[in-house]
Backbone as a chain_set.jsonl record, in Angstrom:
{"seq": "XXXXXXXXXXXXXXXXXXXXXXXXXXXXXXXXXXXXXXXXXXXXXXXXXXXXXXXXXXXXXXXXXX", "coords": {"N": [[0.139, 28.759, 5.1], [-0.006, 25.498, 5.433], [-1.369, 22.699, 7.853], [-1.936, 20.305, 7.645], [-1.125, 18.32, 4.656], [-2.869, 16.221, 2.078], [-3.046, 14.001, -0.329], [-4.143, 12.162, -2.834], [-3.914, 9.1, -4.539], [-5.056, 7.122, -7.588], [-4.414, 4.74, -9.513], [-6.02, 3.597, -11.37], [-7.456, 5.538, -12.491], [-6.101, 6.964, -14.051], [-5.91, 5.207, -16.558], [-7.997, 4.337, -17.438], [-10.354, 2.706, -20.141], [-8.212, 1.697, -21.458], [-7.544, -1.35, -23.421], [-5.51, -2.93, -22.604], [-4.943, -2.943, -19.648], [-5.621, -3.973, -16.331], [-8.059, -3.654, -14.429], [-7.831, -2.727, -11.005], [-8.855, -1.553, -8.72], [-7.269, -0.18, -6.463], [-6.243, 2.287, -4.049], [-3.995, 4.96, -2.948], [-3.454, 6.69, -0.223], [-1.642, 9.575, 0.234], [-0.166, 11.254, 2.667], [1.563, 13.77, 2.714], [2.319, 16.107, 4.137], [2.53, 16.995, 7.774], [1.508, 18.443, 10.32], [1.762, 18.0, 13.018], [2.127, 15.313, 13.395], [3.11, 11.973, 12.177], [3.808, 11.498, 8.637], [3.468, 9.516, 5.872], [2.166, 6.858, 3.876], [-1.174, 5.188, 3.138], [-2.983, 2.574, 2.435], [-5.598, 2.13, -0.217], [-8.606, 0.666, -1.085], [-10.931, 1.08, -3.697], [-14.476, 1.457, -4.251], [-15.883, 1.431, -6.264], [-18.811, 1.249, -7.845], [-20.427, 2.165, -5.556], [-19.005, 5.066, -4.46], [-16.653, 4.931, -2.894], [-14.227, 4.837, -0.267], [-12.26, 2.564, 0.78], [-10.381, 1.066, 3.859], [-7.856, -0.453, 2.934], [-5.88, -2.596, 5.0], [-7.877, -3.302, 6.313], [-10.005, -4.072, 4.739], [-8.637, -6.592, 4.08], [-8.511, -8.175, 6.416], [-11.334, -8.824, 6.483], [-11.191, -10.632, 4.795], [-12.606, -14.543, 4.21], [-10.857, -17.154, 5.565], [-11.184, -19.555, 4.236]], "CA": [[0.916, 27.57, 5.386], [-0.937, 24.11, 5.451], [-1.186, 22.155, 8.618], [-2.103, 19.139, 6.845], [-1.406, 17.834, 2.726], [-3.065, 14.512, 1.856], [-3.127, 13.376, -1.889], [-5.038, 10.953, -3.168], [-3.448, 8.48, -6.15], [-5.598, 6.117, -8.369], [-3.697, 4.436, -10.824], [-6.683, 3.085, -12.581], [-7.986, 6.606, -12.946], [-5.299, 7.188, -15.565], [-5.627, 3.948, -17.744], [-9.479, 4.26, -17.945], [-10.451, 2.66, -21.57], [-6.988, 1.088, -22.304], [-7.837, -2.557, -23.297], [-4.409, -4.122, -21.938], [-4.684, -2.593, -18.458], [-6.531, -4.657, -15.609], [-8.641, -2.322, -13.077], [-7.389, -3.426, -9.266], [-9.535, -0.8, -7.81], [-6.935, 0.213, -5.305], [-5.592, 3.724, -4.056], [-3.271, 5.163, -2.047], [-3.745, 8.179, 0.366], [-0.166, 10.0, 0.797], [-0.017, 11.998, 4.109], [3.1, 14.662, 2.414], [3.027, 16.939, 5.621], [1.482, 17.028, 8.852], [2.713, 19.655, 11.38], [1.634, 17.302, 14.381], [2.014, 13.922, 13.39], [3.724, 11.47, 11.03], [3.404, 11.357, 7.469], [3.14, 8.179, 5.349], [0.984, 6.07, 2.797], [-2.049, 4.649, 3.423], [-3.553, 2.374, 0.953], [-7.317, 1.885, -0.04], [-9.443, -0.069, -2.205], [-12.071, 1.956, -4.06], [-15.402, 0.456, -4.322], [-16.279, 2.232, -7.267], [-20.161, 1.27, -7.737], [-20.533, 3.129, -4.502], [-18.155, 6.205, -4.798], [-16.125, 4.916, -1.191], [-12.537, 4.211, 0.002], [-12.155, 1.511, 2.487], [-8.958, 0.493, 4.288], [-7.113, -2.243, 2.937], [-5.73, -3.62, 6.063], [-9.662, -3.888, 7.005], [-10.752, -5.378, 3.882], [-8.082, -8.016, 4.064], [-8.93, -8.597, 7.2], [-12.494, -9.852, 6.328], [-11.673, -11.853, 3.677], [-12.484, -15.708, 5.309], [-9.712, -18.151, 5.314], [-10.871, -20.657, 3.429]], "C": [[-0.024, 26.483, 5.911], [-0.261, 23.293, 6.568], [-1.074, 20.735, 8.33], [-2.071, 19.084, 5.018], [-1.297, 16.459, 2.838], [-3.432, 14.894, 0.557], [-3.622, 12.321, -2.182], [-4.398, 10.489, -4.393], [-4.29, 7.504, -6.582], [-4.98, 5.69, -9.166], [-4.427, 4.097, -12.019], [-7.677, 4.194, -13.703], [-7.258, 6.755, -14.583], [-5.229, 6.097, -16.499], [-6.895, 3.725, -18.19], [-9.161, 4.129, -19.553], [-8.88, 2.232, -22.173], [-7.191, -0.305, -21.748], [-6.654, -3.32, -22.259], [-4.418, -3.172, -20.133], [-5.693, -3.464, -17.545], [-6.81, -4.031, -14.583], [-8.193, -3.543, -11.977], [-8.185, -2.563, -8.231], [-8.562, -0.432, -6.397], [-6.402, 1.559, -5.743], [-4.556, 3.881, -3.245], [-3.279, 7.039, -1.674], [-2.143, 8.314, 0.529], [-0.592, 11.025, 1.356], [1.229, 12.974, 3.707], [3.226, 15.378, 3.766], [1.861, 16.77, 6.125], [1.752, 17.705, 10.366], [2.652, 18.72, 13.005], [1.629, 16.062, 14.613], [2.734, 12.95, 12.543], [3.095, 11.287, 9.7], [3.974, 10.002, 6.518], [2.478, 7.891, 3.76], [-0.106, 5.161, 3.239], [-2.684, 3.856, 2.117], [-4.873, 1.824, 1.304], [-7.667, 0.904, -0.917], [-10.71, 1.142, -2.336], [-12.805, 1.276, -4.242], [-16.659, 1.913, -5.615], [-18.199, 2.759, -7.683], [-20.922, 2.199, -6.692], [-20.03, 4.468, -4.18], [-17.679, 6.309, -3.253], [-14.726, 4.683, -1.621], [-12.98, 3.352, 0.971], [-10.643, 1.441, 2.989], [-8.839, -0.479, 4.024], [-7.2, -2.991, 3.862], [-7.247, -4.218, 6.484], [-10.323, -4.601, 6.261], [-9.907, -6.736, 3.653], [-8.487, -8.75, 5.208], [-10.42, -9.691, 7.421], [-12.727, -11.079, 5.642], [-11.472, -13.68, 4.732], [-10.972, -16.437, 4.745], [-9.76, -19.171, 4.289], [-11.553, -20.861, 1.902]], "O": [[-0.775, 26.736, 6.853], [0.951, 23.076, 6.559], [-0.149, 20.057, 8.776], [-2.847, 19.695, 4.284], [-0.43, 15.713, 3.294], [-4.037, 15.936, 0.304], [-3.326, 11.384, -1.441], [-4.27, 11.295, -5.315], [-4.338, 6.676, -5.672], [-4.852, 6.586, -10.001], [-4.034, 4.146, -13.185], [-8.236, 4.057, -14.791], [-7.7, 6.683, -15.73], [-4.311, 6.172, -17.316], [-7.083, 3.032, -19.19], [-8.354, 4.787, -20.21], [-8.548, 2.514, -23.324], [-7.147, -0.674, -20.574], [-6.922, -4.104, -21.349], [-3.266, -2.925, -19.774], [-6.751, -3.685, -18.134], [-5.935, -3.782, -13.753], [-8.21, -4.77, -12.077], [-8.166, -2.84, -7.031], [-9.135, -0.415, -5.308], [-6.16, 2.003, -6.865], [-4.118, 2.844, -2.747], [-3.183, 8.067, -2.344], [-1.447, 7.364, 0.886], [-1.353, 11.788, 0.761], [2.077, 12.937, 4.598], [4.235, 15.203, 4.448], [0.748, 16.545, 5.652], [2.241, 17.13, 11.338], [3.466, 18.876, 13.915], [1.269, 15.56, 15.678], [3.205, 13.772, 11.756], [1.916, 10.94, 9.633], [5.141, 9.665, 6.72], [2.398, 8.656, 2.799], [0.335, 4.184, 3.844], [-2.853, 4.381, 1.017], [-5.292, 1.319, 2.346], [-6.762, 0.312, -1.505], [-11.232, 1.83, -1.459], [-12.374, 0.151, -4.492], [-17.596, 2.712, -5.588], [-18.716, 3.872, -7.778], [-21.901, 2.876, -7.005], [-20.826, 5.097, -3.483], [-17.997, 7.213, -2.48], [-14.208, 4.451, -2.713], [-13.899, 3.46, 1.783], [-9.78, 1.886, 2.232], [-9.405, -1.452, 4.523], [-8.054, -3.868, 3.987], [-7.557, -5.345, 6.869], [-11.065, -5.521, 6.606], [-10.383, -7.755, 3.153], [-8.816, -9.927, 5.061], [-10.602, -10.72, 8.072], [-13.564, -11.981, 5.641], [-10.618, -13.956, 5.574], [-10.289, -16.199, 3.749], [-8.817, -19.603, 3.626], [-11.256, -21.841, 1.219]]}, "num_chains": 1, "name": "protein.A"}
């Protein structure tokens, strides 16, 4: 019995090589169970060239204002 299940979704994983699709490089971590904590969605941006996740909220955060 699993204390923790996190899933990882790419959407752009599955459309690789289909001309009409436009890569967005984002993900989303889903948290399904977690015996000690709340479970959720988290969403990422993949930075593909690099083989990372980042946190959204953090990369919106940097972008400047103007």
């Amino acid at each position: 019995d699993a204390d923790v299940v996190i899933l990882l979704h790419r959407e752009d994983y599955y459309h690789r090589g289909q001309d009409d699709y436009e890569q967005d490089n984002t993900a989303e971590l889903i948290i399904a169970k977690q015996r000690n904590g709340p479970t959720g969605n988290v969403k990422l941006i993949f930075r593909e060239k690099i083989t990372r996740f980042e946190n959204a909220a953090r990369v919106e955060e940097q972008v400047a204002p103007f």
